[in-house]
C-alpha positions, 0 to 999 in steps of 0.5 A, spaced: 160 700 467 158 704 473 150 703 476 146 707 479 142 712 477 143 711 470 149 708 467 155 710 465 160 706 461 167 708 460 172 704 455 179 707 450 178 707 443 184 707 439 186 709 432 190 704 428 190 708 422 195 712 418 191 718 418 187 721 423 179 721 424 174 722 428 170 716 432 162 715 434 163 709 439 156 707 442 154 704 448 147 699 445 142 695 451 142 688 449 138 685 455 134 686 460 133 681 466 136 676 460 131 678 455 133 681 448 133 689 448 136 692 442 136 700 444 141 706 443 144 709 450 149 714 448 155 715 444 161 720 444 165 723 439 172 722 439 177 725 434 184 721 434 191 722 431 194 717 427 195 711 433 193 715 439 188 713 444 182 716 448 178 715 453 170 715 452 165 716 457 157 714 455 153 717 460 145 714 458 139 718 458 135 715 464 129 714 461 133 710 455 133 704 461 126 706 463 119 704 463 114 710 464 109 708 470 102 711 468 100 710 476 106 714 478 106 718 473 113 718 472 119 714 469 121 707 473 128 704 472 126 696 475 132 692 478 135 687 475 141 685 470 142 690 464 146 688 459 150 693 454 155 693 449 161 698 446 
């Protein structure tokens, strides 16, 4: 998981089946400064063979992470941890 100006998160994916296929893995929010959140960042699609492993990368939507500030007219990220989950 990389920060700044959004977040970007990086994980393999593996297909364990007999068959190939495609994958949708998600990237979710579940915290923000240890206060539950459940929302979609992002997904990928992956098609896999049989026993092949690939690299997913998820890049979030800035606004996905943030709140609009009225005032300044615009989309605030505020500081803080932020939790995620594949």
């Amino acid at each position: 998981v990389e920060g700044g100006e959004t977040l970007t998160v990086r994980f393999d994916v593996t297909n364990t089946g007999e068959r190939a296929g495609t994958d949708i893995p998600q990237v979710y929010l579940t915290a923000r400064d240890g206060a539950p959140k459940v929302r979609l960042l992002g997904w990928s699609r992956l098609h896999l063979k049989p026993g092949e492993t690939r690299r997913a990368t998820v890049v979030a939507d800035r606004r996905l992470l943030a709140d609009f500030d009225a005032a300044a007219r615009g989309w605030r990220i505020d500081g803080g941890l932020y939790e995620v989950a594949v």
